[in-house]
C-alpha positions in Angstrom: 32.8 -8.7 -6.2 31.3 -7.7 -2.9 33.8 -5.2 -2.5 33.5 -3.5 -5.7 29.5 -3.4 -6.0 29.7 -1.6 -1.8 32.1 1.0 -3.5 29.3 1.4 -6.5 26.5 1.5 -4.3 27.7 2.8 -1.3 26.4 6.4 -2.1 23.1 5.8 -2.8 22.9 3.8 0.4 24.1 6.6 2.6 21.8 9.3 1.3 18.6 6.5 1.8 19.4 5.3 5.2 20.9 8.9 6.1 17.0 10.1 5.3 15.8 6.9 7.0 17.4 7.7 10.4 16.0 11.6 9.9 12.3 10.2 9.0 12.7 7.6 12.5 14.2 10.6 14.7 10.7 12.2 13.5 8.5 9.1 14.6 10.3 8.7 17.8 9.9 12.4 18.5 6.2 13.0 18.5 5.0 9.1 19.1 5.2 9.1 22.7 3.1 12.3 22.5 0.0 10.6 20.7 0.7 7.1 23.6 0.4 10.4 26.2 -2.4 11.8 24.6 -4.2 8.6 23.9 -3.7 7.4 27.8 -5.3 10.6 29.4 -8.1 11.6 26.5 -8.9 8.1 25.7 -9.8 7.0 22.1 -11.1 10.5 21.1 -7.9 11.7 21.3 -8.2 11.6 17.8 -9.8 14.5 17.4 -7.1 16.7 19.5 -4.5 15.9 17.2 -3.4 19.0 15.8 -2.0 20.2 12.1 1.6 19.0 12.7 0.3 15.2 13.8 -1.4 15.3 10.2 1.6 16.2 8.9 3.9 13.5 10.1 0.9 11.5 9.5 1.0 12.1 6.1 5.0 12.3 5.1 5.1 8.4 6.9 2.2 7.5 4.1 3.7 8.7 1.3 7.5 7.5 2.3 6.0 4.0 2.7 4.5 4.3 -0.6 7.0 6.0 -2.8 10.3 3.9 -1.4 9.7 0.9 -3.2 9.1 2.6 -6.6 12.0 5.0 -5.8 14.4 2.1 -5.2 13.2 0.6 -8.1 13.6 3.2 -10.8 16.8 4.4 -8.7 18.3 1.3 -7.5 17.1 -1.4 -9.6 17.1 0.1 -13.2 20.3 1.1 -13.5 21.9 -1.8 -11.6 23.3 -3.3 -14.9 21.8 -1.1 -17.5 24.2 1.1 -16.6 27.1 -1.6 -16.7 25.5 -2.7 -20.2 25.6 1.1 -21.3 28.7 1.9 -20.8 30.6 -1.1 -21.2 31.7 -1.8 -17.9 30.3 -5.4 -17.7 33.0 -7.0 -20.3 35.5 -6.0 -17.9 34.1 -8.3 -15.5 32.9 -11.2 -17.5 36.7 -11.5 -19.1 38.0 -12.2 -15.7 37.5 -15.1 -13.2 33.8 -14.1 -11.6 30.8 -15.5 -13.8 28.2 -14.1 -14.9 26.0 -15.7 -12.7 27.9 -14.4 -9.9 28.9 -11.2 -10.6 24.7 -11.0 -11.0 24.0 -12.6 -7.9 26.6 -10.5 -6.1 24.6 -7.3 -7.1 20.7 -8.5 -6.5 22.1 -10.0 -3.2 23.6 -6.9 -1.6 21.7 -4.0 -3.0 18.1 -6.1 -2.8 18.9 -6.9 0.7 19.5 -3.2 1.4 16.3 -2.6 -0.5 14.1 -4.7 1.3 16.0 -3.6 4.9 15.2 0.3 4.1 12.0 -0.4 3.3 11.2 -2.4 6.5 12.7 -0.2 8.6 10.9 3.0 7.2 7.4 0.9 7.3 7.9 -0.2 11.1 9.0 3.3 12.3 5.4 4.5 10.4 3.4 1.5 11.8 4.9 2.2 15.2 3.7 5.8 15.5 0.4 5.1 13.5 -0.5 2.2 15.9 -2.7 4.8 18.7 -4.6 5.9 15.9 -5.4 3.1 14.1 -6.9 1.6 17.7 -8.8 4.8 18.2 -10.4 3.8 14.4 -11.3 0.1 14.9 -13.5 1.3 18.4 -15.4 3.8 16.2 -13.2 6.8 17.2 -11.1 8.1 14.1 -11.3 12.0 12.7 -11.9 13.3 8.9 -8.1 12.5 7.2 -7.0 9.5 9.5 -7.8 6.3 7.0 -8.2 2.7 9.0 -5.1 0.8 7.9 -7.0 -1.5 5.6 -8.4 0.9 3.4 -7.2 1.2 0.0 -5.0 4.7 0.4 -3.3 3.5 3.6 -2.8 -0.7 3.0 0.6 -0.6 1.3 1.8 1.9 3.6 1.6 -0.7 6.6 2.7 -4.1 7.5 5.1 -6.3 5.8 3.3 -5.2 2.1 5.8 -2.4 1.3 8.9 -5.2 1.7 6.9 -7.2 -1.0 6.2 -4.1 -3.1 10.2 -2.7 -2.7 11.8 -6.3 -3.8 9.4 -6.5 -6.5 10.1 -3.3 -7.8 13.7 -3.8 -7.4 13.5 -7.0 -9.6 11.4 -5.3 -11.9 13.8 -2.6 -12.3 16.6 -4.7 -13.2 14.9 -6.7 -15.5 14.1 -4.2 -17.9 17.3 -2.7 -17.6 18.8 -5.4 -18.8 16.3 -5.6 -21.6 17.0 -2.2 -22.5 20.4 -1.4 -22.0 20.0 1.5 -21.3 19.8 3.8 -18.5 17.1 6.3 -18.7 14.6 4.2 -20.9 14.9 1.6 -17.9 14.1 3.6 -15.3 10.7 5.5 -17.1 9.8 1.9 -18.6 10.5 0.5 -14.5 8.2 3.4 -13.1 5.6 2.7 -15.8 5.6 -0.8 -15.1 5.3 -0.3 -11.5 2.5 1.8 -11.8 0.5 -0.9 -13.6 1.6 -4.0 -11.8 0.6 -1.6 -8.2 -3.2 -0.6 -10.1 -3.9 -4.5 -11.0 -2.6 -5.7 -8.2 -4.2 -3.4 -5.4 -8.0 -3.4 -7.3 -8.2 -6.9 -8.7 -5.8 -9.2 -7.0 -6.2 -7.9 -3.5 -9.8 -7.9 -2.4 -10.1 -11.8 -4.1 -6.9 -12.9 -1.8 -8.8 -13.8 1.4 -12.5 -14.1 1.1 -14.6 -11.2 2.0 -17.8 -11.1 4.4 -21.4 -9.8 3.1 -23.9 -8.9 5.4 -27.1 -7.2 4.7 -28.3 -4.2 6.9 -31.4 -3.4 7.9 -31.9 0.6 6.9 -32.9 2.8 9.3 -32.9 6.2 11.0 -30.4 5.5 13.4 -27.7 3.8 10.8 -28.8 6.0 7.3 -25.8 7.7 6.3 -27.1 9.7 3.6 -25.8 9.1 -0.3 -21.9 8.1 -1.2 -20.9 8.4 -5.0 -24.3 7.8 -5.8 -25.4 4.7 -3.9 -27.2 4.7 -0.2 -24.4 4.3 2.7 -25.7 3.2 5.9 -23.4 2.1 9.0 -22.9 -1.9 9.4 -20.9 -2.0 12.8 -17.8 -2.5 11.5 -15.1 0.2 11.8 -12.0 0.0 10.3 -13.5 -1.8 7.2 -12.6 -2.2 3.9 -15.8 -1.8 1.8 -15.8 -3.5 -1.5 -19.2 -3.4 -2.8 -22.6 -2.1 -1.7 -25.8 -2.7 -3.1 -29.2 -1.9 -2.2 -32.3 -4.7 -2.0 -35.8 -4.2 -1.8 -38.0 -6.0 0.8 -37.7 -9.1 -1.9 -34.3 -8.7 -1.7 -33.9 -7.8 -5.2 -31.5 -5.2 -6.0 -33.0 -1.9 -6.6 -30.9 1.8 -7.4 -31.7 4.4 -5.4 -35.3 3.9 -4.3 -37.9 6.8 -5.3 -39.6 6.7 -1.8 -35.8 8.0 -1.0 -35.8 10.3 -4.0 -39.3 11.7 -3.1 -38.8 12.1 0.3 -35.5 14.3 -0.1 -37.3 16.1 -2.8 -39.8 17.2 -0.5 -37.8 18.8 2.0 -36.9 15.4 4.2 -34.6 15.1 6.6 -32.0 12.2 5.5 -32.0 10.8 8.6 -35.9 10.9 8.4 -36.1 9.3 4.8 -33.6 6.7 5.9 -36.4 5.6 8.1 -39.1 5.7 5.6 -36.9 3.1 3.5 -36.8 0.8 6.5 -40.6 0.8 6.9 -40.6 -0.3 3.1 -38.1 -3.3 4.0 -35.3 -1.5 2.1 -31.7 -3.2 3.3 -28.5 -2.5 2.4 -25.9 -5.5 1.7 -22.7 -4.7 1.9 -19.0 -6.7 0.6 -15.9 -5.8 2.7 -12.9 -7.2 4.6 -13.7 -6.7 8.4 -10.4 -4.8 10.4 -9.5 -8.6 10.9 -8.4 -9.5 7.6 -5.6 -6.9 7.3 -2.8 -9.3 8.5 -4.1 -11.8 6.2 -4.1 -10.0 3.0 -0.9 -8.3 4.3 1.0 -11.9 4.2 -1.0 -13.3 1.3 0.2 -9.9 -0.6 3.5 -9.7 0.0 3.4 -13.9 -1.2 2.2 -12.8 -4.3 5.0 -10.1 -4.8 7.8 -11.7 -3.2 6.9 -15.0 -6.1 7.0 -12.4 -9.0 10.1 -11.0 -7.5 11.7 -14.2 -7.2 10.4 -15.1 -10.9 12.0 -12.0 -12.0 15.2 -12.5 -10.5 15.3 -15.7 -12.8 14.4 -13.9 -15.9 17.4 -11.8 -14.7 20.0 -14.5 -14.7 18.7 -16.5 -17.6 18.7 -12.5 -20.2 22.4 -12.0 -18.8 23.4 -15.7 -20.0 22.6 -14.7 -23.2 23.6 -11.4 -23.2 26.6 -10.9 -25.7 29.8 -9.6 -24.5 
């Protein structure tokens, strides 16, 4: 069984972890030049990182991101769909391998090499991200570098894209063996993935370790200006993930934007100068986030919550090809 699911799979593996070993060549080719450049222009090195840095940058987000949807609409979904489809299973379930086995043979070898891409690609990224991400948490980071918590960069990091690649990889071959058939799986697996990643990352995430509040003083030195509509002012904590802010009133009642603001920026204010009128008035900002602390702890508690589901799944799995008809 092991032998005959290598000869099936062997392909796809060589083209992943052929572009694996291209995608590390890349980190371990420029990385010792941001070390370099970090040890002689200290943290502000940042800000002397040039075009292609951004680039590499970028192509390590995205690669963490889309491997564990890739694997599973490419790996997972047609795992036995395509068996189903075709026929091929009844083959195998008329000789001496089980079922169960013959199942367990596939999610063992191709999950494991799911889970092994995907931790390899994310360490090679974290590796070559690491100087920046130190340059962030002292107050030093550049317009287009995100801290590592934040929302656009989290599952590109850590141990979260393993969770996210074996749960995708289970998801996938669930519903291809729901729908028997190959290119329904593999849209329905994307689509699922989409909306398991959305919930997940907005309403499971920021409840998964309890956040810190702390209300902020506003004044000229910390006034930030407007942000989607709400005041913004700087709490001391870089690398932050913020989750809510909400202005109060010397009360400490919750007010919108307040008019001595509005009237003060109609008239021709400086921000920076209305910012301090609001702190005359007692106005303070209170703001919900997950200090630059928290990121290992909502990594691990994440990648819990998706390695469960992907463990769950794998038992679905077994229990629909039981009762699968030959």
């Amino acid at each position: 069984m092991i032998w005959l699911t290598w000869r099936q799979f062997r392909v796809q593996a060589a083209w992943v972890f052929g572009a694996l070993a291209l995608f590390s060549a890349v980190m371990l080719a420029t990385g010792p030049h941001l070390v370099h450049l970090q040890h002689t222009a200290g943290d502000n090195f940042v800000q002397l990182l040039g075009g292609d840095d951004f680039s590499v940058y970028l192509l390590g987000a995205l690669l963490c991101r889309a491997v564990p949807v890739i694997i599973g609409v490419f790996w997972g979904a047609p795992l036995v769909a395509r068996e189903l489809e075709t026929g091929t299973h009844r083959l195998v379930w008329n000789q001496s391998a089980t079922r169960t086995r013959w199942l367990a043979v596939k999610l063992g070898l191709v999950g494991l090499a799911a889970v092994a891409a995907t931790g390899l690609l994310t360490l090679a990224a974290s590796w070559w991200y690491a100087p920046i991400e130190q340059a962030i948490v002292h107050g030093h980071g550049a317009a287009g570098y995100s801290a590592r918590l934040s929302p656009t960069m989290f599952d590109s990091r850590g141990v979260v894209p393993v969770g996210w690649a074996a749960f995708a990889f289970a998801l996938g071959v669930a519903v291809g063996i729901v729908l028997r058939r190959t290119v329904p799986a593999m849209a329905t697996t994307l689509a699922a993935f989409a909306v398991a990643e959305g919930v997940i990352s907005v309403l499971v995430r920021p409840m998964l370790v309890a956040p810190s509040r702390v209300s902020t003083p506003i004044t000229a030195d910390n006034f930030m200006g407007l942000r989607n509509g709400a005041l913004s002012v700087d709490f001391n904590q870089h690398g932050a993930w913020v989750i809510a802010s909400r202005t109060l009133d010397a009360a400490g009642h919750p007010v919108s934007v307040p008019p001595a603001f509005t009237n003060c920026m109609q008239s021709g204010g400086d921000p920076q100068v209305c910012g301090g009128v609001l702190g005359k008035l007692g106005y303070q900002q209170e703001t919900t986030f997950h200090a630059a602390s928290h990121f290992w702890p909502l990594q691990w508690a994440e990648s819990g919550v998706l390695l469960a589901l992907a463990l769950l799944i794998s038992g679905l799995c077994f229990w629909l090809v039981r009762r699968q008809a030959v």
